[in-house]
C-alpha positions in Angstrom: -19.0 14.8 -23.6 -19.5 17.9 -21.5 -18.7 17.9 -17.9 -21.8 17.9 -15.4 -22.3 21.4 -13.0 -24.6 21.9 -10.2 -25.9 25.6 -9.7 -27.7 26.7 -6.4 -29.0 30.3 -6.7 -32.7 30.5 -4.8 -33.2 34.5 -7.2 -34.3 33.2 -10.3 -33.6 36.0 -12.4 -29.8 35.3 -10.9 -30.0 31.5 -11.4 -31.1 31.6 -14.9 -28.4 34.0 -16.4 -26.0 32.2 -14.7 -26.9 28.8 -15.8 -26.7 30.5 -19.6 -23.0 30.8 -18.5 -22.1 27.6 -17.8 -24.3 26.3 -20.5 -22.5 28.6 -23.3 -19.2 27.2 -21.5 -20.0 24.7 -22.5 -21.2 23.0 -18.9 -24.5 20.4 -18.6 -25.9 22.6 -15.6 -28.2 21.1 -13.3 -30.0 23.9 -11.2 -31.6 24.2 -7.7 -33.2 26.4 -5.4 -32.0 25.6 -2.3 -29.6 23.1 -0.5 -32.2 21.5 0.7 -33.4 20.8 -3.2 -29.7 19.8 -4.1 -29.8 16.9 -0.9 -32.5 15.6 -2.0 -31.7 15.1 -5.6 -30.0 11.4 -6.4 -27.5 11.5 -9.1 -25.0 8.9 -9.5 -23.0 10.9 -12.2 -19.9 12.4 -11.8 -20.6 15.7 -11.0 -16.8 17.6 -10.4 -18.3 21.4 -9.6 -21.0 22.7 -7.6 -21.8 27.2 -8.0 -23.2 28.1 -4.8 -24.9 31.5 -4.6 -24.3 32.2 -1.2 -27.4 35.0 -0.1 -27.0 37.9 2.3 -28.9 35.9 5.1 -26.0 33.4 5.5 -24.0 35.9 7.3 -26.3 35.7 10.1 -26.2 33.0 13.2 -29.1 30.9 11.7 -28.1 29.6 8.7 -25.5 27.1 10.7 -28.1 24.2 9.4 -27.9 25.4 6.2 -24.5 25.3 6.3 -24.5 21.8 8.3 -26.6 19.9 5.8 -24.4 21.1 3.2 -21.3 19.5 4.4 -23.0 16.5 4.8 -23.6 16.6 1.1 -20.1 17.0 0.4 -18.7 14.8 2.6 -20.5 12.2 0.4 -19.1 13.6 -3.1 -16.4 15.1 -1.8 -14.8 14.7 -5.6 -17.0 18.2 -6.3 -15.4 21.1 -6.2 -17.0 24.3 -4.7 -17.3 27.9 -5.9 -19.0 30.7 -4.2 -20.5 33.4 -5.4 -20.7 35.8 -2.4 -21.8 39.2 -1.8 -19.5 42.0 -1.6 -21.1 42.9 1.7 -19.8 39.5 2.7 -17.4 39.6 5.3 -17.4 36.4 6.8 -16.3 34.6 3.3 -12.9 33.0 4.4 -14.8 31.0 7.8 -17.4 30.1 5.8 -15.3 28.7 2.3 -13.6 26.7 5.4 -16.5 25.5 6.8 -18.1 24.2 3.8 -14.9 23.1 2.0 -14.9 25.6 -1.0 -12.1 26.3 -2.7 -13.0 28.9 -4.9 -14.6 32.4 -4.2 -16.0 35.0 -6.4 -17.8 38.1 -4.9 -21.1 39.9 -7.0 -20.7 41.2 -9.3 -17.9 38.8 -10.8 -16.3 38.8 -14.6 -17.1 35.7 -16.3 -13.6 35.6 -17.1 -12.6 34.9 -13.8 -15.3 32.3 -13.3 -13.8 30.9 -16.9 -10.4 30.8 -15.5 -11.8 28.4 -13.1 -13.6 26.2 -15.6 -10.6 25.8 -17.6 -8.5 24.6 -14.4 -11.2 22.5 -13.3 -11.7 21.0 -16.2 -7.9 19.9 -16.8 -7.6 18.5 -13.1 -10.8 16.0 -14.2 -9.0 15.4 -16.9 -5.3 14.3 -15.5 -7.7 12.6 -13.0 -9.3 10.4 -15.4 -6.3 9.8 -17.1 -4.6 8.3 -13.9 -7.5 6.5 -13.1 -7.2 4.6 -16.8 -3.7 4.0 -15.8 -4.4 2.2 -12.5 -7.2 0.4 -14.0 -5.0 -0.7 -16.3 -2.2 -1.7 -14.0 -5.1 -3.7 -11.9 -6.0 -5.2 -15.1 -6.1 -9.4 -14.2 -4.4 -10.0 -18.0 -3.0 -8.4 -20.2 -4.2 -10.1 -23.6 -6.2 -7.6 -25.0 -3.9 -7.5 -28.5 -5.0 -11.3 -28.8 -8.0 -11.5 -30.5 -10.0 -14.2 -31.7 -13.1 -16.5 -30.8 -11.7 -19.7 -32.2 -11.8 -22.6 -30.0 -7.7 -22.7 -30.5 -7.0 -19.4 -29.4 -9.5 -19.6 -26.4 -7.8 -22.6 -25.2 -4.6 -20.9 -25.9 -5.5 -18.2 -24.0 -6.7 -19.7 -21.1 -3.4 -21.6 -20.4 -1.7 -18.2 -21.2 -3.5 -17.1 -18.2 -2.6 -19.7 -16.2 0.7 -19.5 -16.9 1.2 -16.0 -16.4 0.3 -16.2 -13.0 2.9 -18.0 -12.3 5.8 -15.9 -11.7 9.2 -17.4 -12.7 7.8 -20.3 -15.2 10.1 -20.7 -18.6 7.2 -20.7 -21.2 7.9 -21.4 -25.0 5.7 -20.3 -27.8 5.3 -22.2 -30.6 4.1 -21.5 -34.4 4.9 -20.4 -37.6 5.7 -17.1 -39.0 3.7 -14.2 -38.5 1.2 -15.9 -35.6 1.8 -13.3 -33.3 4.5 -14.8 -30.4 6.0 -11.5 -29.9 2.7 -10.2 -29.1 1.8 -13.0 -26.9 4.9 -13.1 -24.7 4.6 -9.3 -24.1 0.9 -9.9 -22.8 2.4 -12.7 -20.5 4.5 -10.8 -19.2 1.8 -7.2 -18.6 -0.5 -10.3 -16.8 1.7 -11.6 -14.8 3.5 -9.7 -11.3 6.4 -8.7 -13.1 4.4 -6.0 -15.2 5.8 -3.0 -13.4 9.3 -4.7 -14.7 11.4 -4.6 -17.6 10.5 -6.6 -21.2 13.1 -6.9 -22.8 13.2 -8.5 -26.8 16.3 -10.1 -28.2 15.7 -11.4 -31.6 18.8 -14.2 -31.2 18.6 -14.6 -34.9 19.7 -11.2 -35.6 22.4 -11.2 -33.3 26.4 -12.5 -34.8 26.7 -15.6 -32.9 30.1 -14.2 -32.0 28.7 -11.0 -30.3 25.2 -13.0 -28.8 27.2 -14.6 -25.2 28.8 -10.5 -24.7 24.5 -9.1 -25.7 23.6 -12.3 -23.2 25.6 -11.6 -19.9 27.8 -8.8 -20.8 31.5 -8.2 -20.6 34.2 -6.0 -18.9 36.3 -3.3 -20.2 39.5 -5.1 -22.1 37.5 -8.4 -22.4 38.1 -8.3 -26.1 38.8 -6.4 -29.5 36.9 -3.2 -28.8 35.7 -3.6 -25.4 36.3 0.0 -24.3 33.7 0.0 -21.8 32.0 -2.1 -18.9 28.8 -3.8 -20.6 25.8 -4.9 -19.0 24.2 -7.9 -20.8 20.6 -8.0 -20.9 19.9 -10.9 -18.6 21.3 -8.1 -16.2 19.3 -5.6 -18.0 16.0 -7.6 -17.5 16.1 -8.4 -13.8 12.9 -7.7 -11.9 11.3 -8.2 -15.6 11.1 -10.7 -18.1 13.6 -11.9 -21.4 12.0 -13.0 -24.7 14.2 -14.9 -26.3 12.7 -14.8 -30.1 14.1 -17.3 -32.1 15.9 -19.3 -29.7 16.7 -22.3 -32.0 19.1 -20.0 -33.4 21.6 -19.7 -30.6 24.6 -21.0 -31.0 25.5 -24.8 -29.9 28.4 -23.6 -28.1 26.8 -21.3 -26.2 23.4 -22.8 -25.7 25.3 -24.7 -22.4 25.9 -21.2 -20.7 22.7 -20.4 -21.0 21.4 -23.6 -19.4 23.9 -23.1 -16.6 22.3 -20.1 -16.0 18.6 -21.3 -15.8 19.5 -23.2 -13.2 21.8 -21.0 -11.1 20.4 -17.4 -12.1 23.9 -16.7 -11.7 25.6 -14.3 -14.6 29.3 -13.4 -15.2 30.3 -11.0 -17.0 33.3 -11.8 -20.1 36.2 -11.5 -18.4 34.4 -10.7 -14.9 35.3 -12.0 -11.9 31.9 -11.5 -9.9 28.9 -13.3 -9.9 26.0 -11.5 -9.8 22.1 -12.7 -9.3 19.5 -12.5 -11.8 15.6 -12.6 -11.6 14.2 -12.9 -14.5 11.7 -14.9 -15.9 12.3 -16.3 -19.7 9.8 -16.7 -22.9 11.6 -18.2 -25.6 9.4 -18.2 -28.9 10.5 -20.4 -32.1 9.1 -21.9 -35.3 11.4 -24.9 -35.7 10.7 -28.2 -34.6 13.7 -27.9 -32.1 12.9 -32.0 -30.8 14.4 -32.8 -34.6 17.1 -30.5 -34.0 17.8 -32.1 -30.9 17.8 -35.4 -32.7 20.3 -34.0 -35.5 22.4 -32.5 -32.3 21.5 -28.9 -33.3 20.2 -28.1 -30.0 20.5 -29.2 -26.5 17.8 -31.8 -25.4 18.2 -30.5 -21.4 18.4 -26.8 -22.4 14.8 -27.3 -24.7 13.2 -29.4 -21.4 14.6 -26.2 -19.2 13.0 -23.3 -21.6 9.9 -25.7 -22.9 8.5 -26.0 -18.9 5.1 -24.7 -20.5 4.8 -25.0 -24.5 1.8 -22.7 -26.1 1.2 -23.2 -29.3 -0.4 -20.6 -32.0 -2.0 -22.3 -35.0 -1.7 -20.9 -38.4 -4.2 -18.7 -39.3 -5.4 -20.7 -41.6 -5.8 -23.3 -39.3 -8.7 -20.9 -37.2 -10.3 -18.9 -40.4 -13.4 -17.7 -37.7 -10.3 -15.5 -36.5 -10.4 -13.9 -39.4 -13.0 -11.6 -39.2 -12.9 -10.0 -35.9 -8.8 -9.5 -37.0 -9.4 -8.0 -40.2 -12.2 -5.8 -38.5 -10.7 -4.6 -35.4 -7.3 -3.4 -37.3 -10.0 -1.6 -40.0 -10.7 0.6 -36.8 -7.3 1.1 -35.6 -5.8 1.8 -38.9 -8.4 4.3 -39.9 -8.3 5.9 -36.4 -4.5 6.4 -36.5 -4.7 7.6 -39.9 -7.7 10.3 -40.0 -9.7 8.1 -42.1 -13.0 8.2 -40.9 -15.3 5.7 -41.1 -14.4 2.8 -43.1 -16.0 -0.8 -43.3 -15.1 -3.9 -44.8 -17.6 -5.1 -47.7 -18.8 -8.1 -47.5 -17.0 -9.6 -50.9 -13.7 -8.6 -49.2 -14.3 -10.7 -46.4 -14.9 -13.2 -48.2 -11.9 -13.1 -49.9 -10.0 -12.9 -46.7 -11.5 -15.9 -45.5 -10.7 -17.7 -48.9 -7.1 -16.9 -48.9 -4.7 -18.9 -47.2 -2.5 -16.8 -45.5 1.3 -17.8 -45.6 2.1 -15.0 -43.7 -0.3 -15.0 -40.7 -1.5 -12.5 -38.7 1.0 -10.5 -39.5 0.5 -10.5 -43.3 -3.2 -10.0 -42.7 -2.6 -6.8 -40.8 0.0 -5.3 -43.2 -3.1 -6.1 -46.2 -5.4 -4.1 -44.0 -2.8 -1.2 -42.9 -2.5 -0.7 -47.1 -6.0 -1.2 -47.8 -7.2 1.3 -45.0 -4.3 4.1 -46.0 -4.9 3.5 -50.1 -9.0 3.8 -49.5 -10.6 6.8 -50.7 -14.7 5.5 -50.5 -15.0 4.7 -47.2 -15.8 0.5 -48.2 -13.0 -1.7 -48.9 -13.9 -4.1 -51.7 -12.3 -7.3 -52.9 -10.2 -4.7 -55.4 -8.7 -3.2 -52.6 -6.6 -5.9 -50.9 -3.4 -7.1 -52.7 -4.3 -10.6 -52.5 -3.4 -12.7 -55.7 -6.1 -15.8 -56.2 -4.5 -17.1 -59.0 -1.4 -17.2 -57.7 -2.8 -19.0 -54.7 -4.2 -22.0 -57.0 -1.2 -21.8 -59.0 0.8 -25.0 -59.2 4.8 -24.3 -60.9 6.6 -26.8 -62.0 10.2 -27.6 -61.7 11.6 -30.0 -63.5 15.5 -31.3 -63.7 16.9 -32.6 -67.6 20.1 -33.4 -68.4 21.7 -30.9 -65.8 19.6 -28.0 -67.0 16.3 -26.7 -64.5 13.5 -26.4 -66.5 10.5 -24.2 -65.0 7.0 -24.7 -66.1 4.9 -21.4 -65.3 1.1 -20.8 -65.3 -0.2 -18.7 -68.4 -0.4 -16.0 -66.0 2.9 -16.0 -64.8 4.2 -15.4 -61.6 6.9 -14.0 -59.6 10.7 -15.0 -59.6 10.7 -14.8 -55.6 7.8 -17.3 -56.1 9.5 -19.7 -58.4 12.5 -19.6 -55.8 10.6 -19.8 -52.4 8.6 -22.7 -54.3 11.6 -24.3 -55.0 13.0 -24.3 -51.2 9.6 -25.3 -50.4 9.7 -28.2 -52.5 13.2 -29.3 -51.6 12.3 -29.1 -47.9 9.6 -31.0 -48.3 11.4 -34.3 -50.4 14.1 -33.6 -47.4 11.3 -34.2 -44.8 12.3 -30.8 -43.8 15.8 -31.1 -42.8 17.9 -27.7 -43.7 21.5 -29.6 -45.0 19.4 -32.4 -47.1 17.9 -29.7 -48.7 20.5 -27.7 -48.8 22.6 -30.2 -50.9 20.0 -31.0 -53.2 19.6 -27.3 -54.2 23.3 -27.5 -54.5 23.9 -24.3 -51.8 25.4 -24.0 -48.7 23.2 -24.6 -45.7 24.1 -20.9 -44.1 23.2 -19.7 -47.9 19.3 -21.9 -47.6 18.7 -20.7 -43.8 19.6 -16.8 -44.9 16.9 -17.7 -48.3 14.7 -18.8 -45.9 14.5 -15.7 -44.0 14.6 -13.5 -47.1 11.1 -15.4 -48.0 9.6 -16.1 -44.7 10.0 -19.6 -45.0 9.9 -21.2 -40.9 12.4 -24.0 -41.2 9.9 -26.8 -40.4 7.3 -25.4 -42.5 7.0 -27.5 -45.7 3.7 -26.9 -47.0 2.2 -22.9 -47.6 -0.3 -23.5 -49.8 -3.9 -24.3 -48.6 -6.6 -26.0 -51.2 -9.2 -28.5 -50.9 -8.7 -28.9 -47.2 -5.0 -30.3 -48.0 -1.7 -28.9 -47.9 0.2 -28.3 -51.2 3.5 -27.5 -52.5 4.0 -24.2 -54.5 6.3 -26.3 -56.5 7.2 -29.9 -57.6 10.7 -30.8 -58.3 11.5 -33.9 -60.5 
């Protein structure tokens, strides 16, 4: 969009080549006759330059109202910047730049590439201005939720205690939901919302973390502390003060040292390993986790006061398959970033493909619907996606495989069309979760496997612990498999 110039030149002849100037500058030039003309136009644009052609009769003592209304003017946009064009006879140009506030000069006859030079610099400062102005509007910004999107009921209510919560500044929240529904993203837009924004967010993924190393990644250690420790550490409690902690996962965390961190909600007091200080924290937690931690609690897997401590505020996020209306603006508003980010033009969604995203029943989430777009928007070549275009396998979804135990042997029924062998064995786990009622070592045992060996499966597959059923038909939940 081209920038907005005002020109003032009352010689006609003068005015017009010089608005073909600007114009070929590539400048929307407004042009007047007088000042006069010029205070009595209304514009609400943004208008960042004003040319002022200053005549030979403003040298004299009787243009001081000339110069007097003029001010006035810019005193009332003061964002304009001035350039005059002056005379060479001109003596007076310095008093008279001061008195009008200009802050550019060019005497007759002038280069256009010196009038250019001041275009270009012009130009950039609107720029950078506009930029920081984003940024502060941004930083004002009430919330903080704009990667949240739907228009289901569910997520608008889900927002709107979001909201609430974030306001509040130290609150322990916990985000609930399976797989793939989006509780990183959430917890980050609590935390932009909320007044610790200008702070740190820091993510620990506590599954991903040796529970041998997680209490020195926690609160940190001193040099000597153990094996290794070569250096002072800071842990990341320390790390987040001012900020906020997502703890992702957090049904992970050890037994052992799920007590230290509950002494530390309620003294945000850390000591380093080995560390003889005590040092105060301010931080405000989000722990996020797709197990049904109240069971673990029951099977003495997890603390019942540390999940009361962190579960102040619970939000849950439904499956996706749970609010298919969300489905739509998802699928379409990723269409636009992805083929944005990747040069593609525009591309649209075709009606049979939505459709078939709003059939399927998504095991993976928002975050398996995104990835399907992402492929679908890099692999297209037409500008439509069709049905064709999204890896999405419809037979497999109606697919029932059958597992069947004779005589010691396991005997595997598939479909005529086949299927996968990562199917048959996250089918399997599914199945034996779900005749375990979805407790981990039943399960475990009746697959014959260790239970660290079923939890590691489980994350190979993307199977959420308390997550029994994945399969979505006839407005019931299903099992991938059956065992016998």
């Amino acid at each position: 969009m081209s920038l907005k110039l005002y020109l003032i030149d009352c010689d006609r002849q003068s005015r017009e080549a010089l608005a073909r100037d600007c114009e070929e500058a590539g400048w929307n030039t407004a042009v007047f006759n007088t000042i006069d003309d010029l205070c009595a136009f209304n514009d609400n644009d943004d208008v960042p330059l004003a040319i002022i052609s200053v005549p030979p009769e403003w040298a004299d003592d009787d243009c001081g109202p000339w110069i007097s209304r003029f001010r006035q003017w810019h005193e009332q946009n003061a964002q304009t910047q001035l350039i005059l064009l002056l005379p060479r006879s001109f003596s007076a140009g310095d008093r008279l730049a001061l008195d009008v506030g200009a802050r550019h000069i060019l005497y007759k006859p002038y280069q256009f590439a010196d009038l250019s030079r001041i275009f270009v610099r012009v130009a950039e400062g609107v720029g950078k201005r506009r930029r920081m102005d984003a940024l502060n509007r941004r930083l004002r910004k009430p919330h903080g939720f704009d990667e949240i999107i739907g228009v289901s009921e569910q997520i608008r209510a889900m927002l709107d205690l979001a909201e609430r919560v974030a306001m509040s500044d130290c609150t322990s929240t916990m985000i609930t939901g399976e797989c793939g529904t989006g509780k990183g993203a959430l917890a980050r837009a609590i935390h932009e919302a909320g007044g610790r924004r200008d702070g740190p967010f820091i993510e620990v993924n506590c599954a991903a973390i040796p529970r041998n190393l997680l209490e020195s990644e926690f609160f940190g250690h001193e040099k000597g502390a153990f094996t290794d420790a070569k250096n002072q550490k800071m842990g990341l409690f320390e790390c987040a003060n001012g900020g906020t902690i997502f703890l992702d996962e957090v049904g992970e965390i050890d037994y052992s040292l799920q007590a230290k961190l509950l002494k530390f909600l309620d003294s945000r007091v850390i000591r380093r390993i080995s560390g003889t200080r005590f040092l105060p924290v301010d931080v405000r937690i989000i722990s996020a986790t797709n197990r049904n931690l109240k069971s673990d609690i029951e099977q003495k897997r997890f603390r019942g006061d540390l999940f009361y401590r962190l579960n102040v505020v619970e939000i849950h996020l439904p499956p996706l398959r749970e609010r298919l209306e969300d489905i739509r603006p998802i699928a379409e508003s990723y269409v636009q970033r992805y083929a944005a980010r990747l040069n593609k033009g525009d591309i649209q969604l075709a009606n049979e493909a939505m459709h078939a995203l709003e059939n399927y029943a998504w095991p993976g989430n928002v975050r398996e619907l995104i990835n399907i777009i992402e492929r679908a928007v890099l692999l297209n070549t037409t500008g439509v996606i069709g049905p064709d275009d999204l890896p999405i396998d419809e037979k497999q979804e109606s697919s029932i495989i059958n597992v069947e135990k004779e005589q010691g042997t396991i005997r595997v029924i598939l479909p005529p069309e086949g299927v996968s062998l990562d199917e048959v064995e996250k089918g399997t786990i599914v199945a034996a979760l779900e005749r375990a009622g979805g407790n981990i070592a039943l399960a475990a045992r009746t697959l014959e496997i260790g239970r660290g060996t079923l939890r590691y499966k489980m994350k190979k597959l993307g199977i959420a612990p308390d997550e029994i059923k994945k399969k979505f038909k006839n407005g019931k939940y299903e099992p991938v498999c059956t065992i016998h």
